[in-house]
FIKOLGU-774927 format. One record per residue: residue number from 1; residue in one letter; x, y, z negated of N, C-alpha, C in turn. Coordinates in Angstrom, 1 decimal, m for minus. Layout:
<recs>
    k  r    n_xx    n_yy    n_zz   ca_xx   ca_yy   ca_zz    c_xx    c_yy    c_zz
  NUM  A       X       Y       Z       X       Y       Z       X       Y       Z
...
</recs>
This chain:
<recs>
    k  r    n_xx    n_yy    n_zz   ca_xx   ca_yy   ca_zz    c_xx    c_yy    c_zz
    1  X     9.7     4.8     9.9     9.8     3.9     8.8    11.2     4.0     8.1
    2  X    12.3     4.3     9.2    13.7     4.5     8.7    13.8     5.6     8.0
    3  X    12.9     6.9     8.5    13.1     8.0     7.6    12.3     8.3     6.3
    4  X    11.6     6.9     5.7    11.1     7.0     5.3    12.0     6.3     4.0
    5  X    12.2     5.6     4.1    13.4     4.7     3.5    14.2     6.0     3.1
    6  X    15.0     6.5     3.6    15.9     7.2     3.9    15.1     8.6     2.9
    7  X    14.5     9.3     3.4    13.7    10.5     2.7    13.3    10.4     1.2
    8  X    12.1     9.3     1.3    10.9     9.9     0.3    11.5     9.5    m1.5
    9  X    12.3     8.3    m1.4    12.2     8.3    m3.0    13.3     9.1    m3.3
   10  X    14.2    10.2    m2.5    14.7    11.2    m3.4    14.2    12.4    m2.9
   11  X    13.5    12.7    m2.7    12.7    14.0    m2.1    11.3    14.4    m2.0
   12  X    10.5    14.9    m3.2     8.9    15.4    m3.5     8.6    15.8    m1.9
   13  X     9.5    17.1    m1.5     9.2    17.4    m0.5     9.4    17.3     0.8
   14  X     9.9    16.1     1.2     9.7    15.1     2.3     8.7    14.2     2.7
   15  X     8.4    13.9     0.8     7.3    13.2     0.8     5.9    13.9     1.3
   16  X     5.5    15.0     0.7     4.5    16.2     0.9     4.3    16.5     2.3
   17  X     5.7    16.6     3.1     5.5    16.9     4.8     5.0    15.7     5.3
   18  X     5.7    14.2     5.1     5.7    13.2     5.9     4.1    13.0     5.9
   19  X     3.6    13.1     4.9     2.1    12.8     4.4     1.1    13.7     5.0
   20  X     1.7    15.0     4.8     0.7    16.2     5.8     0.9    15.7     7.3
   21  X     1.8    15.4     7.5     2.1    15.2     8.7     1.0    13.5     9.6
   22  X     0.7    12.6     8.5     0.0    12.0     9.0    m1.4    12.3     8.6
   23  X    m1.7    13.1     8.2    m3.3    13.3     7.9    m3.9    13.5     9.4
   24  X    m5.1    13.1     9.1    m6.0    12.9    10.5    m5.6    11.7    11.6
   25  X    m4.6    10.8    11.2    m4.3    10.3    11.9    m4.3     8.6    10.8
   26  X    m4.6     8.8     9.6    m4.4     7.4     8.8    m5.7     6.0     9.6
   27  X    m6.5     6.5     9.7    m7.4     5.6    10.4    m6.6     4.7    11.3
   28  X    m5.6     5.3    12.9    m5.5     4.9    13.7    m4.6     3.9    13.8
   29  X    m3.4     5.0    12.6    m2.2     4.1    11.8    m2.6     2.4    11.1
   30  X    m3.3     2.9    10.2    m3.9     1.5     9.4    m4.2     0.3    10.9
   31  X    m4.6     0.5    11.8    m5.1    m0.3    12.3    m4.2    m0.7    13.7
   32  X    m3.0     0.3    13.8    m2.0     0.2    14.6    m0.5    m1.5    14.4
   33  X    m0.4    m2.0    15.0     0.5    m3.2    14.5     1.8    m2.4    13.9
   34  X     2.2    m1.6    14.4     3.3    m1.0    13.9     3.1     0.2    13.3
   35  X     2.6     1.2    13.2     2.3     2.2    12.7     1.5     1.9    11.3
   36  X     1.0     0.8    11.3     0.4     0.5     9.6     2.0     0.2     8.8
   37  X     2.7    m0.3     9.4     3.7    m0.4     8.9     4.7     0.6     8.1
   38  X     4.3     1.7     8.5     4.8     3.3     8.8     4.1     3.8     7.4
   39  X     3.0     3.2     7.6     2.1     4.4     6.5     2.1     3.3     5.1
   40  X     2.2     2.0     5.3     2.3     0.9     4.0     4.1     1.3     3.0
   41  X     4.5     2.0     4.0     6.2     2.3     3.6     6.2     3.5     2.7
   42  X     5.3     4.3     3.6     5.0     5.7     2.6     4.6     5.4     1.4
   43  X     3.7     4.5     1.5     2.6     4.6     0.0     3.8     3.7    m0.8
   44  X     4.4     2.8    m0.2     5.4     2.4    m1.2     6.0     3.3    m2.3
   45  X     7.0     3.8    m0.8     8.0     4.7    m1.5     7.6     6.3    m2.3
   46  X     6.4     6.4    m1.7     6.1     8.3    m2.2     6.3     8.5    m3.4
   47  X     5.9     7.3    m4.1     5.9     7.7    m5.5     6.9     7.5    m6.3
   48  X     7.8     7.0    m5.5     9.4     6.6    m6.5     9.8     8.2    m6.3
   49  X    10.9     8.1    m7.7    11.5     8.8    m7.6    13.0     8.9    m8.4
   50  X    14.1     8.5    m7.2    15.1     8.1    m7.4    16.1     8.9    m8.0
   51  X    15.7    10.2    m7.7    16.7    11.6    m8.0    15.9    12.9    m9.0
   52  X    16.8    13.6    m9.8    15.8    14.5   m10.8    15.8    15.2    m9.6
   53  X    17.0    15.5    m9.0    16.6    17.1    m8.1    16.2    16.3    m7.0
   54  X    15.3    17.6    m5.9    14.4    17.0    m4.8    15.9    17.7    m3.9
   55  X    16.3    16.6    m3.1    17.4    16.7    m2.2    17.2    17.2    m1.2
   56  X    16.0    17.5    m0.8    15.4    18.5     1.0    15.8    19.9     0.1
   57  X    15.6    19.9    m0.9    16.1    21.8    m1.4    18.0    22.2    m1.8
   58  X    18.2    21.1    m1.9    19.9    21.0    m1.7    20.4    21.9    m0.8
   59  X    21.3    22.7    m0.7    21.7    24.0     0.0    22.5    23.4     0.6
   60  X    22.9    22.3     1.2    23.3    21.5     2.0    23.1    20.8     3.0
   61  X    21.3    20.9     2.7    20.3    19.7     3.4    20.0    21.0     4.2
   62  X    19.3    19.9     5.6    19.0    20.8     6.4    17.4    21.8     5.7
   63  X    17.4    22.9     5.7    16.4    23.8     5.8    14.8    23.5     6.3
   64  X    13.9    22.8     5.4    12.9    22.4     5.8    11.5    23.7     4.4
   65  X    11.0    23.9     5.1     9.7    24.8     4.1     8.5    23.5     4.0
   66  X     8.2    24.0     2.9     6.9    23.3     1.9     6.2    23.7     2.1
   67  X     6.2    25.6     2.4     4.6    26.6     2.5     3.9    25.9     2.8
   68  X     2.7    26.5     2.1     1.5    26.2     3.0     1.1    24.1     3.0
   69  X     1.9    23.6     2.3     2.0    22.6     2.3     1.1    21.6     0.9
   70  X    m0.1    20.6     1.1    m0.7    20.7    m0.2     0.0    20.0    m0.9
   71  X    m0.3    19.8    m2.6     0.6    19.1    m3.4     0.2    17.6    m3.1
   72  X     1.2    16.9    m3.5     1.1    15.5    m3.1    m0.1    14.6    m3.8
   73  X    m0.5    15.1    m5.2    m2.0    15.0    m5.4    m3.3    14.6    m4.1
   74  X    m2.9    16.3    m3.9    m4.1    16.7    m3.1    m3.9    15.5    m1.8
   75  X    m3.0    15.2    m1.3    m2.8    14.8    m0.1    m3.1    13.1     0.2
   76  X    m3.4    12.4    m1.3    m3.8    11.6    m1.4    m5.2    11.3    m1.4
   77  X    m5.7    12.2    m2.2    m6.9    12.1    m2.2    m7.4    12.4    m0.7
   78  X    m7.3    13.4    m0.1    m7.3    13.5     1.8    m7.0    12.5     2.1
   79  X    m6.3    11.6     1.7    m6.0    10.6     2.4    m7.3     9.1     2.5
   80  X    m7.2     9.0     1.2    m8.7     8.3     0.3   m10.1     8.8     1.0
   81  X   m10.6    10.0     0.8   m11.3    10.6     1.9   m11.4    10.1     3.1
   82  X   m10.2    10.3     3.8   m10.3     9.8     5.6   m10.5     8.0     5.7
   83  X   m10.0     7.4     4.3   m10.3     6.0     4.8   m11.1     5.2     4.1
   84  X   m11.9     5.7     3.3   m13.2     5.6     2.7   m14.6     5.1     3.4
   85  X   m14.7     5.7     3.9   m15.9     5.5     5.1   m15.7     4.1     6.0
   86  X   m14.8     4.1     5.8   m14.0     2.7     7.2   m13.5     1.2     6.3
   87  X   m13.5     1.8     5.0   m13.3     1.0     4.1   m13.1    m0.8     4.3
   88  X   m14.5    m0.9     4.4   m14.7    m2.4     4.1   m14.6    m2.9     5.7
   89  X   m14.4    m2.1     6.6   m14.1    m2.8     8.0   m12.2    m2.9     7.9
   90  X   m11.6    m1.9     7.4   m10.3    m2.3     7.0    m9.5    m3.6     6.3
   91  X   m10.9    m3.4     5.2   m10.6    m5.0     4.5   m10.4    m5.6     5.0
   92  X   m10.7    m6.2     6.6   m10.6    m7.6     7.0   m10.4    m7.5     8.3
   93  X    m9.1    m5.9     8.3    m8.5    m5.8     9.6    m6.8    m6.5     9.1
   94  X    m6.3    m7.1    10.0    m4.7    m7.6     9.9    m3.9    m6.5     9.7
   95  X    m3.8    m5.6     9.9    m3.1    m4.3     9.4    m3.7    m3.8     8.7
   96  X    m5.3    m3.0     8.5    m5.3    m2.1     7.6    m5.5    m3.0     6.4
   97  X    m5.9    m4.5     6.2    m5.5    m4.6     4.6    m4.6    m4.6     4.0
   98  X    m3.3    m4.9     4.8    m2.0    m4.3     4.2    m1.8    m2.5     3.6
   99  X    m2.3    m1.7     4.6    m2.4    m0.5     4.2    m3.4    m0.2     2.4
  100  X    m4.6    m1.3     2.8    m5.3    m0.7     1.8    m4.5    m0.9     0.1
  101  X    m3.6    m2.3     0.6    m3.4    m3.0    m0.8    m1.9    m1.8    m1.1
  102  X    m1.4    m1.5    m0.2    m0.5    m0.4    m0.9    m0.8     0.8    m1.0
  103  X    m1.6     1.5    m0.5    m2.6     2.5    m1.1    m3.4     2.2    m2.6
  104  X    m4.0     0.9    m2.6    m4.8     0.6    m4.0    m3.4     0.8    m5.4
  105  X    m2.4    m0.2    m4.9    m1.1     0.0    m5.8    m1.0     1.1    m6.4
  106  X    m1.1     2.0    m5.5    m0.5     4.0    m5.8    m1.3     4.2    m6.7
  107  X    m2.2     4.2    m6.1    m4.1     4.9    m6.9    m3.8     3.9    m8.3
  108  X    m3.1     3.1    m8.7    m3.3     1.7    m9.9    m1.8     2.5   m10.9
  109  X    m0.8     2.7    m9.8     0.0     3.6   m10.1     0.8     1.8   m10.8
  110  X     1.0     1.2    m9.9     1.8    m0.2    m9.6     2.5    m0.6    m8.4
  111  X     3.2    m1.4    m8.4     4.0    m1.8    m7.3     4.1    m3.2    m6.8
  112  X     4.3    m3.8    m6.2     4.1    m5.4    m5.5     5.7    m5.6    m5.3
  113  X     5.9    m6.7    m5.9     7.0    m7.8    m5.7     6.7    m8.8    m5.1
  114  X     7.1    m9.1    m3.8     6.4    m9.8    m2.9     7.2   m11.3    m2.8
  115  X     7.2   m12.3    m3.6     8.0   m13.8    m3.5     7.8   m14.4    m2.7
  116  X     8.0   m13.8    m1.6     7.3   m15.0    m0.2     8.1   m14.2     1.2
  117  X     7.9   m15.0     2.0     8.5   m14.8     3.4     7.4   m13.3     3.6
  118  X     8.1   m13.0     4.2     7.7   m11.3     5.0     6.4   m12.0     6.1
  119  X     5.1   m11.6     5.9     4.4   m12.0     7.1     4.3   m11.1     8.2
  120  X     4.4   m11.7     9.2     4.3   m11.7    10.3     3.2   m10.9    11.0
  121  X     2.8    m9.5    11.3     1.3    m9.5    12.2     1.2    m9.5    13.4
  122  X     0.0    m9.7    13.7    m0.4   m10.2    15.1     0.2   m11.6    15.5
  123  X    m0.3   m12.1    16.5     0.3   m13.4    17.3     1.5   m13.3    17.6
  124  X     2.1   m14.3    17.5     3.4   m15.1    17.5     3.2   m15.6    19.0
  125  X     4.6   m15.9    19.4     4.5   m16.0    21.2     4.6   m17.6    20.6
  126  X     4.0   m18.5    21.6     4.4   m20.3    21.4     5.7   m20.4    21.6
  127  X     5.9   m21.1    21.3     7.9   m21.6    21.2     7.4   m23.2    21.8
  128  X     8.3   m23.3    23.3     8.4   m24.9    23.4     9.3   m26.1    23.0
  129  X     9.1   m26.0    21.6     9.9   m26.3    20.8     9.0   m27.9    20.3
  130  X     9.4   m28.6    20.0     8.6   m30.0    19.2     8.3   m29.7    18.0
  131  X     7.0   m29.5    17.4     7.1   m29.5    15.9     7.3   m30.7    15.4
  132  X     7.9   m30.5    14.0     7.9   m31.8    13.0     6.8   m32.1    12.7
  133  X     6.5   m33.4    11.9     5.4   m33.7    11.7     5.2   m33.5    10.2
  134  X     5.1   m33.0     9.0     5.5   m32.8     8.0     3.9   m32.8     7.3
  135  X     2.9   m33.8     6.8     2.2   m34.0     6.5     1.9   m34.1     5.0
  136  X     3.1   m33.9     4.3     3.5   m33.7     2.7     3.6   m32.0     2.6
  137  X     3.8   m31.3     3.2     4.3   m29.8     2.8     3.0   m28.9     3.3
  138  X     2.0   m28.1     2.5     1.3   m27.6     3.2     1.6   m26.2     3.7
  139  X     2.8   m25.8     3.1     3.5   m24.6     2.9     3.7   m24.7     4.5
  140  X     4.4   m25.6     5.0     5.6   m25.8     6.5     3.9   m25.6     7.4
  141  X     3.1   m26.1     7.1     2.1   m25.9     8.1     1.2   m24.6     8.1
  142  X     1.6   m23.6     6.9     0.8   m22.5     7.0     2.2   m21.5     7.4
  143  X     3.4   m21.9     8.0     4.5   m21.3     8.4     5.2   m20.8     7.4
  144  X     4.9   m21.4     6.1     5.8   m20.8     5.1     5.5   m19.3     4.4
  145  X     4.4   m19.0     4.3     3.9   m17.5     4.3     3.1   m18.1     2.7
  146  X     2.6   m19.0     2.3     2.5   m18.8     0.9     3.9   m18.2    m0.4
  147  X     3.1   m18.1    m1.7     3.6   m17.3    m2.3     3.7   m16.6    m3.2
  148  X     4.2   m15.8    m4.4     3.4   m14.9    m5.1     3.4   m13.8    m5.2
  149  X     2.7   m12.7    m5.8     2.6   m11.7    m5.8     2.9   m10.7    m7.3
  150  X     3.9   m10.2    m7.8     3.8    m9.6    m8.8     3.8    m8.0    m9.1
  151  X     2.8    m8.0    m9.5     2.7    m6.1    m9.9     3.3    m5.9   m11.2
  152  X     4.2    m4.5   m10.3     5.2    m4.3   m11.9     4.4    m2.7   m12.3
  153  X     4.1    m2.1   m13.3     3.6    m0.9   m13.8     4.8     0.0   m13.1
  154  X     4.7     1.3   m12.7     5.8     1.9   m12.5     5.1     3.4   m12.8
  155  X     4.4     3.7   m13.8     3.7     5.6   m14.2     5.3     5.8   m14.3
  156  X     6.1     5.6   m15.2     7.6     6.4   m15.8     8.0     7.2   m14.3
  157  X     8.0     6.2   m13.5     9.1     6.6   m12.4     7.9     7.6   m11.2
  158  X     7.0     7.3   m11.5     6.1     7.8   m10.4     6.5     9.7   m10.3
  159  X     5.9    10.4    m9.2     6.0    11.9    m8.9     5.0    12.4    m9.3
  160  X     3.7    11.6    m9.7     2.1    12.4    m9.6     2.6    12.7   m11.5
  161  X     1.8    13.3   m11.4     1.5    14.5   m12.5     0.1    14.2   m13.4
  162  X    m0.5    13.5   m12.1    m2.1    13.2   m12.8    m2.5    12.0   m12.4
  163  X    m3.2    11.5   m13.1    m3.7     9.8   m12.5    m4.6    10.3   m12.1
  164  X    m4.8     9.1   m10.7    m5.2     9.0    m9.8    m6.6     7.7    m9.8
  165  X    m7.2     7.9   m10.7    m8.3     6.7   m11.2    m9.7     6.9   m10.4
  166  X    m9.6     8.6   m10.3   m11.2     8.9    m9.3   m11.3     8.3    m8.1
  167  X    m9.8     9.0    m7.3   m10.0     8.3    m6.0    m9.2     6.3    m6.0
  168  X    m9.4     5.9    m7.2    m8.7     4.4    m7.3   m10.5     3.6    m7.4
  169  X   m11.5     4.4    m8.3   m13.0     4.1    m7.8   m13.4     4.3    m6.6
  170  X   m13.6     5.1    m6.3   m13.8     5.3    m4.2   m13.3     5.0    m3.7
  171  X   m12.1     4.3    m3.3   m11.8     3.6    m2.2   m12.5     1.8    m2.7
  172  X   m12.2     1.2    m3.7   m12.8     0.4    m4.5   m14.5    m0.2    m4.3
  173  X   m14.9     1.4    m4.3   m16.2     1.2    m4.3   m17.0     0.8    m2.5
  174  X   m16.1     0.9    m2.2   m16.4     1.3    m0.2   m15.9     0.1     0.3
  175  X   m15.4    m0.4    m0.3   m15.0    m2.0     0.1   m15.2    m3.0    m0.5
  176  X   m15.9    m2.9    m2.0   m16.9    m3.7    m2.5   m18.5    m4.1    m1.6
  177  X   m18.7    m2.3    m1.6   m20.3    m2.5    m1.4   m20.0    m2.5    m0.1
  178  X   m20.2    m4.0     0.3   m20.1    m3.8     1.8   m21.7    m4.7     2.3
  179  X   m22.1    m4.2     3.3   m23.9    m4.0     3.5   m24.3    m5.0     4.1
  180  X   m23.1    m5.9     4.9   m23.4    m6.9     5.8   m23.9    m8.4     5.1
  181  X   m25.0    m9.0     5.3   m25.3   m10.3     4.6   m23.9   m11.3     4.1
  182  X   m24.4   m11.5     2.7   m23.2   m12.2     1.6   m21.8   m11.2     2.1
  183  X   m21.5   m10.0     2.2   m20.9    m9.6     2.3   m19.7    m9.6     1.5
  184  X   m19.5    m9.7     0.3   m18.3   m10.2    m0.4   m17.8   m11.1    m0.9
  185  X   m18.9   m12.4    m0.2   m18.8   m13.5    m0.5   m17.4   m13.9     0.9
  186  X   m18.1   m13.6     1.9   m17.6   m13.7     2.6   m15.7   m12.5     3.0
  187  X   m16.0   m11.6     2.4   m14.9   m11.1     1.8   m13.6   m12.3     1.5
  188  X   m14.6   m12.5     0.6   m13.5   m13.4    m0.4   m12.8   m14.9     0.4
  189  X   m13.3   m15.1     1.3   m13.0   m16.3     1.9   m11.9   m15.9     3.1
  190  X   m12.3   m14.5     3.1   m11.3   m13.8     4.6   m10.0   m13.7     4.1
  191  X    m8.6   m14.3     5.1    m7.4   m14.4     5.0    m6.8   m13.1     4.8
  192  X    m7.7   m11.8     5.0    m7.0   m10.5     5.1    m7.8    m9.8     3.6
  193  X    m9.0   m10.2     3.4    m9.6    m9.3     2.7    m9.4   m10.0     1.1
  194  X    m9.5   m11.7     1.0    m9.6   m12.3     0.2    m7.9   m11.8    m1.0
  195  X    m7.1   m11.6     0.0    m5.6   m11.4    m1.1    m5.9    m9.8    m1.4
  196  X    m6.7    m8.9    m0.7    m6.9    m7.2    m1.1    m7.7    m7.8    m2.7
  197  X    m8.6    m8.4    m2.3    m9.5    m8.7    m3.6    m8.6    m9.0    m4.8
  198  X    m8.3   m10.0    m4.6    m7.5   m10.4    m5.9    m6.3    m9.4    m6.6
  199  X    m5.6    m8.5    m5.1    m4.4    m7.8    m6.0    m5.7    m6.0    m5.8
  200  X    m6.9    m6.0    m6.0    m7.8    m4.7    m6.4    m7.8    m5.5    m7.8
  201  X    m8.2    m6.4    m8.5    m8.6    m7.0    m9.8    m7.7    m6.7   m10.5
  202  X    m6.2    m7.5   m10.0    m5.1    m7.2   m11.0    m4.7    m5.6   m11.2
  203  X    m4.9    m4.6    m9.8    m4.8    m3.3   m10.4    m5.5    m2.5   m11.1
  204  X    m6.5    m3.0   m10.9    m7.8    m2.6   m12.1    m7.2    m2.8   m13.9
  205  X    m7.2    m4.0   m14.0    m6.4    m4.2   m15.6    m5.4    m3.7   m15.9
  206  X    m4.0    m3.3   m14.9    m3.2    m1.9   m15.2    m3.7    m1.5   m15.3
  207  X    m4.4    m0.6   m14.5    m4.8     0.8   m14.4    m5.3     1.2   m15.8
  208  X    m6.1     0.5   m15.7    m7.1     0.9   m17.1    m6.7     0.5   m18.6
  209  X    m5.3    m0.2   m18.7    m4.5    m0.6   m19.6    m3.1    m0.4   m19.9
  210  X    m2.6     1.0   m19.5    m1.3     1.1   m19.3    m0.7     0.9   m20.5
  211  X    m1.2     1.4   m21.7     0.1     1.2   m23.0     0.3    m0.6   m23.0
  212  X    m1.0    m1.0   m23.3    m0.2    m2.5   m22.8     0.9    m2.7   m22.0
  213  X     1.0    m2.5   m20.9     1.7    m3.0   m19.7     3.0    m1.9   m20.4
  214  X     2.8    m1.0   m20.8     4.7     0.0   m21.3     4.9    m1.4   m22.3
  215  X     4.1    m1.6   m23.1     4.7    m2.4   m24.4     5.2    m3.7   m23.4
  216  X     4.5    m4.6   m23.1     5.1    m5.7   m22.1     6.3    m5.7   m21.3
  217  X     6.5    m3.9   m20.7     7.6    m3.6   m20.2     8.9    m3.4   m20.7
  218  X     8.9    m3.2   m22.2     9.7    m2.7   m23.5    10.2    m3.9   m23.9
  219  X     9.0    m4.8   m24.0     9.3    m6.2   m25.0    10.1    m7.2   m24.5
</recs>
């Protein structure tokens, strides 16, 4: 995660290995407590791009090859591909819906400003601590993890070349149609799947509205 920080928004081609480098392995990641972590940082950062020149080719930097290496395009879509199928069981996994909603971002070709405390995954150890009794705040009783959420447009700064709208329908579509009785009803009521829903809606209206969102960005 540190080299990721560190790497991908000044370097195409850091980005391009780090990504080859987890192919075949995004399923296990998404669903890993720490390792979704790993791959939610990628999809953050891959597409910034902080620097004109890509700094891994700097005759300075250590000596890394791209051969053989696919374009960062391609490598998403592979990536869409491998977690497609798994889709709507991710929806309403505690890690992979974090994964999916910064994957959806990329493919929307937006970014998330997150106004709220950092949440937490997995169980929390008990603290033998006294709670307060605080029956006015409903925030203090859901641990302070409400909040909002803002998507900023970011195409100017992004690395892709091409929008990404085909695979932003397939993944979309694999965790809509989900087969199991009232299945998106019940979607929607899930603590993990219910917030994927809402920020897939808002990146839908980017997506498919960018000159708006330049002019809103301008004005």
């Amino acid at each position: 995660e540190m080299i990721a920080h560190i790497a991908l928004p000044y370097s195409e081609t850091a980005t391009r290995i780090m990504f080859a480098g987890l192919k075949g392995y995004h399923i296990h990641l998404a669903t890993h407590r720490y390792g979704s972590h790993v791959v939610q940082t990628a999809l953050q950062l891959g597409p910034i791009r902080n620097s004109k020149k890509d700094l891994a080719l700097h005759e300075d930097s250590p000596q890394i090859s791209s051969e053989g290496v696919p374009s960062l395009e391609d490598l998403i879509h592979e990536m869409v591909e491998e977690l497609t199928p798994t889709a709507s069981h991710l929806a309403v996994h505690i890690c992979g819906s974090h994964v999916l909603r910064s994957l959806i971002c990329l493919l929307g070709g937006v970014k998330i400003n997150q106004k709220s405390p950092t949440v937490r995954r997995g169980k929390e150890k008990s603290k033998k601590k006294k709670k307060k009794k605080d029956s006015g705040s409903e925030d203090s009783q859901r641990g302070g993890q409400t909040g909002t959420l803002e998507l900023v447009y970011q195409q100017k700064d992004s690395k892709f070349k091409t929008t990404l709208l085909d695979p932003l329908q397939s993944i979309l579509k694999s965790i809509w149609n989900n087969d199991s009785n009232n299945g998106l009803q019940v979607m929607i009521c899930h603590p993990s799947a219910g917030p994927l829903l809402i920020i897939s809606l808002r990146v839908l209206t980017y997506a498919y509205n960018p000159k708006k969102n330049e002019r809103e960005e301008n004005s």
